[in-house]
C-alpha positions as CSV (number, residue, x, y, z in Angstrom):
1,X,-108.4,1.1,-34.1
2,X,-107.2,-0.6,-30.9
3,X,-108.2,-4.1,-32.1
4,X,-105.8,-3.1,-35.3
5,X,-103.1,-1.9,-33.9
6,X,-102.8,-4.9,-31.4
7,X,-103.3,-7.5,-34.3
8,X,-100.6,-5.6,-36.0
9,X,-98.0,-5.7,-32.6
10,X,-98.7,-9.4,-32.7
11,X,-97.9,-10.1,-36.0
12,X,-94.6,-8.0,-35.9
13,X,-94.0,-9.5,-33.0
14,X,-94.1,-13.3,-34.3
15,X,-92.4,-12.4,-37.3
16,X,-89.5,-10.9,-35.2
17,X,-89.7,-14.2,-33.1
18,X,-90.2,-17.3,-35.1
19,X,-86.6,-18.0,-36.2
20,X,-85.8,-18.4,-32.7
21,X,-85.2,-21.9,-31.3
22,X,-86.1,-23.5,-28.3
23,X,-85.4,-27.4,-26.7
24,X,-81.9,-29.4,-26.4
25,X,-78.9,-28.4,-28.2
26,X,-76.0,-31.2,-28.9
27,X,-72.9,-28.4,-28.6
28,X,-70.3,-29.2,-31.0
29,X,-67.0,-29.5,-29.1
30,X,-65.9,-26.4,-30.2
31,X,-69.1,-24.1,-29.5
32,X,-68.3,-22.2,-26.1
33,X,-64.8,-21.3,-28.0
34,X,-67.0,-19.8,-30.4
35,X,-69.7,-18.2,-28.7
36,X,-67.0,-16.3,-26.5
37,X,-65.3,-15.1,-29.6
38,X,-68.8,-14.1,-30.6
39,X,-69.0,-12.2,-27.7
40,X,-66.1,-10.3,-27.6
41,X,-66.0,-9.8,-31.8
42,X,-69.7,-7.7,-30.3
43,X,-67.4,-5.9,-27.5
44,X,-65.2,-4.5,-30.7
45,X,-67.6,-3.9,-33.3
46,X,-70.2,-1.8,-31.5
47,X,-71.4,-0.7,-34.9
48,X,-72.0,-3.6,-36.1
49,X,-75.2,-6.2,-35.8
50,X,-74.3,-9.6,-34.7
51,X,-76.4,-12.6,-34.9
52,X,-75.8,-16.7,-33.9
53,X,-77.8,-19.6,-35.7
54,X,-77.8,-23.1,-34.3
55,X,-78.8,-26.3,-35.4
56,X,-80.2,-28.6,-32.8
57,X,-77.8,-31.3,-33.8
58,X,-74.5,-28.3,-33.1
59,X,-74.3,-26.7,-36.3
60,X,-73.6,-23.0,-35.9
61,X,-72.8,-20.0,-37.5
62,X,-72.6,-16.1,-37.1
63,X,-72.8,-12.9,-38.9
64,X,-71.7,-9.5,-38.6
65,X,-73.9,-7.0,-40.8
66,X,-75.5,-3.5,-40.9
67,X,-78.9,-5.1,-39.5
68,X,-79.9,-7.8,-37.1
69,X,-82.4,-8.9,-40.4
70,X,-79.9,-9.3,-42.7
71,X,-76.9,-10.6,-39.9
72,X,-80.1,-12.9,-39.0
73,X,-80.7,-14.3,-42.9
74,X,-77.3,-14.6,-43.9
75,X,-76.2,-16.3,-40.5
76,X,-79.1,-18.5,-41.2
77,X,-78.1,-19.5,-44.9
78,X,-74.7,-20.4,-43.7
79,X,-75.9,-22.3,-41.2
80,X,-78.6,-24.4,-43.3
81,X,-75.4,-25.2,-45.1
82,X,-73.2,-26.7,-42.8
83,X,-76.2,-28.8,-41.1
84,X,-76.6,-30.1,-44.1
85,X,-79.5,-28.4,-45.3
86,X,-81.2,-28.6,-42.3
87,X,-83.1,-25.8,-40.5
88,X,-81.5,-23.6,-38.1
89,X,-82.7,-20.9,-35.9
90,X,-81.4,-18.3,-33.6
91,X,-79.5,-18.6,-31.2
92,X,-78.5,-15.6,-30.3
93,X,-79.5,-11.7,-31.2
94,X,-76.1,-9.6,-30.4
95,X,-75.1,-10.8,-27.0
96,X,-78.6,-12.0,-25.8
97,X,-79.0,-15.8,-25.9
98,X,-82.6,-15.9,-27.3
99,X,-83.1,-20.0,-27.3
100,X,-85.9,-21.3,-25.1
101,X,-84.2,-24.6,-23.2
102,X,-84.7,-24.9,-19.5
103,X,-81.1,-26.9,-19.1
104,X,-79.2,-23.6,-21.0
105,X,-75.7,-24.0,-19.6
106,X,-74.2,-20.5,-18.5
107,X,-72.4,-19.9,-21.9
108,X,-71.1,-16.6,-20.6
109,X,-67.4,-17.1,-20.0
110,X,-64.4,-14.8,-20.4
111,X,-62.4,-16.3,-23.0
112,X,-58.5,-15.1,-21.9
113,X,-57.5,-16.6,-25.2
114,X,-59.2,-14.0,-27.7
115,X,-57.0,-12.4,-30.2
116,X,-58.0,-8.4,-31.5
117,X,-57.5,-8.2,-34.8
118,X,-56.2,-5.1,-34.8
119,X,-53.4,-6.7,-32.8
120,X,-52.8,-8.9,-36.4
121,X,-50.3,-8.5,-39.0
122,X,-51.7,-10.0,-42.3
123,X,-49.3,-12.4,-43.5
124,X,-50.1,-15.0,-46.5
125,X,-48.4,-18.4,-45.5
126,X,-45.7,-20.0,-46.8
127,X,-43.7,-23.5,-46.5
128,X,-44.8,-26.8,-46.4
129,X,-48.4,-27.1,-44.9
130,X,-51.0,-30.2,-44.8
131,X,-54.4,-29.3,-43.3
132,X,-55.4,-31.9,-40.7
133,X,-59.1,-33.9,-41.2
134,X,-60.9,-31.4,-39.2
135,X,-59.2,-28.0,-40.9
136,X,-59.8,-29.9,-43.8
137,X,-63.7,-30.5,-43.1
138,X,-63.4,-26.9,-42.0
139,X,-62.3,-25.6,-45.4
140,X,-65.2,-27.5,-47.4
141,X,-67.4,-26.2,-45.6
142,X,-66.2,-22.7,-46.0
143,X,-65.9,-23.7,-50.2
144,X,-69.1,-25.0,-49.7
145,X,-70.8,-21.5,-48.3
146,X,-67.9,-19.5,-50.7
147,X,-69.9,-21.6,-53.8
148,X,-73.7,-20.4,-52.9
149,X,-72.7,-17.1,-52.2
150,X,-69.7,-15.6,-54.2
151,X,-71.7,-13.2,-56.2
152,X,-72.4,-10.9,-53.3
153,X,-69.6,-12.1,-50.5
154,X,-65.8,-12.0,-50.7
155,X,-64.3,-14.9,-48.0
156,X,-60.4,-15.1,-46.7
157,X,-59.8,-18.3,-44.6
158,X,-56.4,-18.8,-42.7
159,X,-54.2,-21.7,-40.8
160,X,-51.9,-21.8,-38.5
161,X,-48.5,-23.4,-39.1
162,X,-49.0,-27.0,-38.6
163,X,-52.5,-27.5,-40.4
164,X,-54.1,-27.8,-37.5
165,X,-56.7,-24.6,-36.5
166,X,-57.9,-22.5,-39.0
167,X,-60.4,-19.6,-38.8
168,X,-62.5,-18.2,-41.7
169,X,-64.4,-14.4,-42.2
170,X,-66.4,-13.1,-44.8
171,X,-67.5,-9.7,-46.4
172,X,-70.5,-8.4,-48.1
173,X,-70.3,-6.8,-51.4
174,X,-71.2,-3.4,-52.5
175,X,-74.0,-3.7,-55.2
176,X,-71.1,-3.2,-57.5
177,X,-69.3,-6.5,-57.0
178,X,-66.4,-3.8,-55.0
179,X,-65.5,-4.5,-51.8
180,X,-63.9,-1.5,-49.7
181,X,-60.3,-1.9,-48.9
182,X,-60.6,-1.0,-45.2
183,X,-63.1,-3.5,-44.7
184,X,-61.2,-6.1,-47.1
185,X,-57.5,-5.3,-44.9
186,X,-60.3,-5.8,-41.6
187,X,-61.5,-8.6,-42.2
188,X,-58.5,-10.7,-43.3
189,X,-57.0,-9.9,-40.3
190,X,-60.6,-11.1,-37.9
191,X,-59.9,-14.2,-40.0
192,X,-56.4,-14.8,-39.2
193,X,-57.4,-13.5,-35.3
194,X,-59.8,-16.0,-35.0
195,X,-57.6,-18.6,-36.2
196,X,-55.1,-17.1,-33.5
197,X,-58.2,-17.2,-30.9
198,X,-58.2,-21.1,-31.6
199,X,-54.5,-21.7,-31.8
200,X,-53.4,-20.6,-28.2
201,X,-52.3,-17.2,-29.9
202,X,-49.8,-18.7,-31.6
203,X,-48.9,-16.9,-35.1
204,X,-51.7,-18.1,-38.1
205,X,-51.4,-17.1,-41.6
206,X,-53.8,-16.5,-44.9
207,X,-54.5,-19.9,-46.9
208,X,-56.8,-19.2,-49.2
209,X,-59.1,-16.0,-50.7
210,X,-62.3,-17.0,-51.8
211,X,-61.8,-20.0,-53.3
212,X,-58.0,-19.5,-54.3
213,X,-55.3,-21.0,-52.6
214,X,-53.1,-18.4,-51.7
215,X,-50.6,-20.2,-49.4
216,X,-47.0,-19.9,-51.0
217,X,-46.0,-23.6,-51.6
218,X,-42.4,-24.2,-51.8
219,X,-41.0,-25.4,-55.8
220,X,-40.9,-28.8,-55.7
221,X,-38.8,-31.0,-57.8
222,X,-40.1,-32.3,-61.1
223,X,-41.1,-35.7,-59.9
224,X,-42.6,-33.8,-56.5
225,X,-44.3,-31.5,-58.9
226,X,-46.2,-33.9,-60.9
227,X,-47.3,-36.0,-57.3
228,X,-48.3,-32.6,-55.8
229,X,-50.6,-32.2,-59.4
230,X,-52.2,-35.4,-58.9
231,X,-52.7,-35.3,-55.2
232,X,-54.6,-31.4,-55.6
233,X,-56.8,-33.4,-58.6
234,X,-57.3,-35.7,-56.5
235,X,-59.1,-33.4,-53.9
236,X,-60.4,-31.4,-56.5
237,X,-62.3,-34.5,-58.0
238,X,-63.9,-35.3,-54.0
239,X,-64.7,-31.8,-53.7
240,X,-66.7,-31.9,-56.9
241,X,-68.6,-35.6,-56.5
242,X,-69.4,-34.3,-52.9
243,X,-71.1,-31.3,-54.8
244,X,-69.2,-28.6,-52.9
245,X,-68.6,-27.2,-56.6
246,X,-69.9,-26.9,-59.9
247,X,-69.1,-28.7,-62.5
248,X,-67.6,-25.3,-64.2
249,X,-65.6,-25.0,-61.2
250,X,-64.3,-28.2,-61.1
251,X,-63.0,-27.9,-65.1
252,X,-61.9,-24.8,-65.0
253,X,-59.5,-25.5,-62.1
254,X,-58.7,-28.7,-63.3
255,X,-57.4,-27.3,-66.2
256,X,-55.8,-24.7,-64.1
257,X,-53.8,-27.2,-62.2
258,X,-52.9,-29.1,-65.5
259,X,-51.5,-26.2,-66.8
260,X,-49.1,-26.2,-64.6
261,X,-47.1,-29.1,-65.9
């Protein structure tokens, strides 16, 4: 009985464990912004389970869920994603950094620049706005996780002002496609507070919902109009020979866009 019940602790116990990674880590340039957020997101959300996947290369992502094994899978997914389906493991469970490398640096920092989001207004943007290369690369990438998983997750991603910092946030569904309007109000707000977080809490506003532009545009004129049309086909045709979405996707906003004119 012994014998059993320690093969069965050792199995549980590399099952729990072999998603963890261990060795070097090339930190993107943003990561220690991120991990603090991390951290203090796990400060307001004592309900929640949080977990932190890395790719070796500096790919990351992190999840907020009922359970560290479904924050864990989901966290992982994204990741895969972003890497460029490449595998990711954990780098951290809640706010213990659970990544075997001898050179760690101390990624335990206060972060004075954290924005609550209970301390956010929801606002959805409006004016002129041009999403620099790196928002931009940000966005895809959020499309790109919005396009695997929109039948169970609902996604609001926000800029500030200028174009330049953005942050993103998504929601799991109920089993009947419904998502709760508490949670929906919450979570637009952690994504425009974490766009805050990365914009020196200056103000940030609600670009897109799911994958719908939302951002008030201002008219323009009819020969604007039609150079606005074909720059957003334009994008919409890279987005779609990069494979970020389907080919229904791509028609039916194409002919969204078209109808327009």
């Amino acid at each position: 009985m012994k014998k059993i019940l320690i093969i069965l602790v050792l199995l549980f116990s590399s099952s729990v464990f072999a998603n963890e990674g261990s060795g070097p880590i090339t930190f993107a340039k943003d990561f220690q912004k991120r991990f603090s957020e991390y951290l203090n997101h796990i400060k307001n959300e004592p309900d929640w389970r949080f977990a932190f996947a890395v790719h070796p290369d500096g790919a990351n992502d992190w999840v907020a869920s009922s359970t560290f094994a479904r924050a864990e899978k989901i966290a992982l997914e994204n990741c895969f994603k972003k890497a460029g389906k490449k595998e990711c493991y954990i780098f951290a469970r809640g706010d213990k950094i659970v990544w075997d490398w001898d050179s760690m640096p101390n990624l335990y920092h206060e972060d004075d620049s954290f924005v609550d989001w209970r301390d956010v207004v929801v606002v959805i943007g409006s004016g002129d706005v041009s999403l620099d290369n790196y928002t931009q690369k940000k966005f895809e990438e959020y499309l790109t996780i919005y396009s695997n998983n929109k039948e169970v997750t609902e996604m609001y991603f926000a800029v500030s002002a200028d174009g330049m910092k953005s942050g993103d946030m998504e929601a799991g569904l109920n089993n009947d496609g419904s998502l709760n309007k508490n949670l929906e109000k919450k979570i637009k707000a952690m994504a425009i507070a974490e766009c805050m977080s990365n914009n020196n809490k200056q103000p940030c506003y609600l670009y897109a919902i799911n994958d719908k532009i939302v951002w008030n545009f201002p008219k323009k004129s009819s020969d604007n109009q039609f150079e606005n049309i074909e720059s957003r086909l334009i994008k919409l045709k890279s987005l779609f020979d990069k494979d970020l979405i389907t080919q229904d996707e791509y028609d039916a906003k194409r002919k969204e866009i078209l109808d327009e004119m």
